[in-house]
C-alpha positions as MATLAB code, in Angstrom:
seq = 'XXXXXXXXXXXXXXXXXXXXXXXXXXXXXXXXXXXXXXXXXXXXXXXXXXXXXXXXXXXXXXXXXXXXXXXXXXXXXXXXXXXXXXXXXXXXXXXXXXXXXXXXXXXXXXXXXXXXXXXXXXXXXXXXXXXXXXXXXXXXXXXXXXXXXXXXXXXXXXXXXXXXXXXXXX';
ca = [
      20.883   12.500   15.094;
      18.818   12.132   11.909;
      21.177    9.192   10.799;
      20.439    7.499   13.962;
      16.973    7.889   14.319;
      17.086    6.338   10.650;
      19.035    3.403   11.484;
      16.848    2.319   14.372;
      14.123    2.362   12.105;
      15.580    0.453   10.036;
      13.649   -3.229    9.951;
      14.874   -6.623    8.095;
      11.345   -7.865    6.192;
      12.299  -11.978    5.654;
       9.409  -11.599    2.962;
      11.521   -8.941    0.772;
      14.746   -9.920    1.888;
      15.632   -6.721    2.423;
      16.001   -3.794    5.034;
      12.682   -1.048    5.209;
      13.047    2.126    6.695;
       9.499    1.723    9.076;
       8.614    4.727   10.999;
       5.703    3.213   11.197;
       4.432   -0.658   11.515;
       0.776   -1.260    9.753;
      -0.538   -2.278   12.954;
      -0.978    2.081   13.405;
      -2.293    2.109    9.972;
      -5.181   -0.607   10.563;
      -7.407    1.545   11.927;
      -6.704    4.542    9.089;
      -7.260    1.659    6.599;
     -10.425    0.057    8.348;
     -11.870    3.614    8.124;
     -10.527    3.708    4.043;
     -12.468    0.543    3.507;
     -15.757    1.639    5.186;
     -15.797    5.269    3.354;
     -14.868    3.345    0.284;
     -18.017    0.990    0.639;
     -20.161    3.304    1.368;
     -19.317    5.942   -1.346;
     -18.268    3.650   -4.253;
     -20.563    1.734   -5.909;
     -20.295   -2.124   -5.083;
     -21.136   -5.405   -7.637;
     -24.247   -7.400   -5.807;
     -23.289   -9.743   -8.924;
     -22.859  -13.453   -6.530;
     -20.353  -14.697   -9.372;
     -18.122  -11.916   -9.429;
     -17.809  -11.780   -5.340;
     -17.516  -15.666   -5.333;
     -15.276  -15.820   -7.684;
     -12.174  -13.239   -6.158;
     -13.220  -14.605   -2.813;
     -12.788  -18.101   -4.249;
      -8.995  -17.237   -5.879;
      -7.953  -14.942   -3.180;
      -8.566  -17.499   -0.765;
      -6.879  -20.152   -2.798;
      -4.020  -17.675   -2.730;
      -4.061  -17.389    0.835;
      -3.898  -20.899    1.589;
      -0.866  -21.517   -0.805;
       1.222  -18.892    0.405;
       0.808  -19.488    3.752;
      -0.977  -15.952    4.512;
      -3.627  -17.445    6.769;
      -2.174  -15.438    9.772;
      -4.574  -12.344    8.600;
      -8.162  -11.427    7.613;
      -8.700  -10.894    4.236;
     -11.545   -9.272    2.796;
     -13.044   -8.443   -0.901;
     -15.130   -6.507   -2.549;
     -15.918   -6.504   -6.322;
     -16.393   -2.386   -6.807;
     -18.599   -1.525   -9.970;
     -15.975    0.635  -12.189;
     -14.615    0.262  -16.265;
     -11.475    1.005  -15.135;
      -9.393   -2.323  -15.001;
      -7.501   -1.934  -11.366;
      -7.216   -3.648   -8.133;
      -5.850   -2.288   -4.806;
      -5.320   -3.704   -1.328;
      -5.048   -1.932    1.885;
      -2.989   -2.628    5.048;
      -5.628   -4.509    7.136;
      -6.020   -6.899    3.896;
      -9.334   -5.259    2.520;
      -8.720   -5.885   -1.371;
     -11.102   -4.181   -3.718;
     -11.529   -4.886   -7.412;
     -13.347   -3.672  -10.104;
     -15.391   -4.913  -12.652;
     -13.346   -3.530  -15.460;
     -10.123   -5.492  -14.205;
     -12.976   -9.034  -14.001;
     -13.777   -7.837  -17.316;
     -10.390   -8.262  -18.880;
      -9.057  -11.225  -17.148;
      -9.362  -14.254  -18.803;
      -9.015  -16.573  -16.089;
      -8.832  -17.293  -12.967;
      -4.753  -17.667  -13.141;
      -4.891  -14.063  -14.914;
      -7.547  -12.941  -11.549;
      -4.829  -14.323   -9.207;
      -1.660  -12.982  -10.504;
      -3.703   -9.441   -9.583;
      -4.704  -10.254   -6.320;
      -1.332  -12.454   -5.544;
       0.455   -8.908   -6.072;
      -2.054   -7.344   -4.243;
      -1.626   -9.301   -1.191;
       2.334   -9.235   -1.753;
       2.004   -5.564   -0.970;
       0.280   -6.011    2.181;
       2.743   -8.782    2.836;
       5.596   -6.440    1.933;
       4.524   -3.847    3.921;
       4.564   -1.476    1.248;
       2.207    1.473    2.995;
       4.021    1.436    6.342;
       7.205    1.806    4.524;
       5.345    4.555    2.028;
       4.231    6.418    5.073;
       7.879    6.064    6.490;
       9.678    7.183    3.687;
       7.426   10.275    3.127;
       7.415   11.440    6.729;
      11.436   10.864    7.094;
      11.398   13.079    3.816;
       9.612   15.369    5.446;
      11.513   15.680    8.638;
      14.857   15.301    6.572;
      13.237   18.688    4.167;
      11.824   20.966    7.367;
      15.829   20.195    9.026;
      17.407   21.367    5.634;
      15.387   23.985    5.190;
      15.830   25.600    9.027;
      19.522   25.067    8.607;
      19.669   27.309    5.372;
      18.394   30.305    7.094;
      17.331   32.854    4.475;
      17.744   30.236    1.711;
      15.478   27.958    3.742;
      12.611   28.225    1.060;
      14.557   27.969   -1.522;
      16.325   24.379    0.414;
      12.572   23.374    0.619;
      11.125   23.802   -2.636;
      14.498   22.360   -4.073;
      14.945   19.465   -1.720;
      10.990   18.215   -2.279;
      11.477   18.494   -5.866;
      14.242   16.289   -5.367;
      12.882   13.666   -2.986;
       9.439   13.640   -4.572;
      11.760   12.849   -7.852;
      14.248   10.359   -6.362;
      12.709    9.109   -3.668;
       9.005    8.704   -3.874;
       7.635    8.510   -7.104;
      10.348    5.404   -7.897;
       9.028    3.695   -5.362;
];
């Protein structure tokens, strides 16, 4: 039954060229996300620096053009932190910090971070996080209620195991 329900949640994704295991589609993580991105603004500090906006709103949307991605909203924000990083959500909110505009060197460096970026929410990548992690789950609670008294022991085992094998590679 557990095979099954796997297999018909099984997707092809052209992008990858590959199959995903998708519990879950992002269109039911957009509104989770939306909410990310407005708790995010409002609690992290954001860069009112023009040139810094302008310029990831200028390469993103170069990106977007060239790849074809012009099917979606995207958004950015420049967020005020040393720490050199980048990160996109499902609904194609991309935030960067000043740290990571601080160590590029260019605008090709800039858009290989974003490119990736938007290559996750292209890929899918959180839908099939959120699958993979609530299949785990299931797959764990089914083990671990099948072992009877050594159901615990299945459990704590099993999600060393898939937290090892399964989710942290990914």
């Amino acid at each position: 039954l557990l095979a099954g329900a796997a297999l018909s949640a099984c997707a092809y994704n052209e992008s990858l060229g590959r199959n995903q295991l998708l519990i879950v589609d992002d269109s039911a993580l957009i509104q989770q996300a939306d909410a990310a991105w407005a708790e995010t603004l409002r609690t992290q500090r954001t860069s009112s620096d023009a040139a810094a906006n302008g310029r990831i709103r200028r390469v993103g949307d170069r990106i977007v053009q060239a790849a074809g991605l012009t099917d979606r909203r995207w958004e950015y924000a420049v967020f005020v932190n040393e720490s050199p990083n980048a990160f996109v959500l499902p609904s194609g909110k991309i935030g960067v910090t000043t740290g990571l505009l601080a160590l590029v060197q260019n605008d090709d460096q800039l858009a290989t971070v974003i490119g990736h970026e938007m290559a996750h929410a292209v890929a899918q990548h959180a839908a099939e996080r959120y699958s993979q992690t609530a299949a785990t789950q299931i797959g764990l609670q089914v083990a671990a209620g099948a072992a009877g008294d050594y159901g615990q022991a299945v459990s704590s085992f099993g999600g060393l195991v898939a937290l090892l094998g399964v989710l942290l590679p990914f």
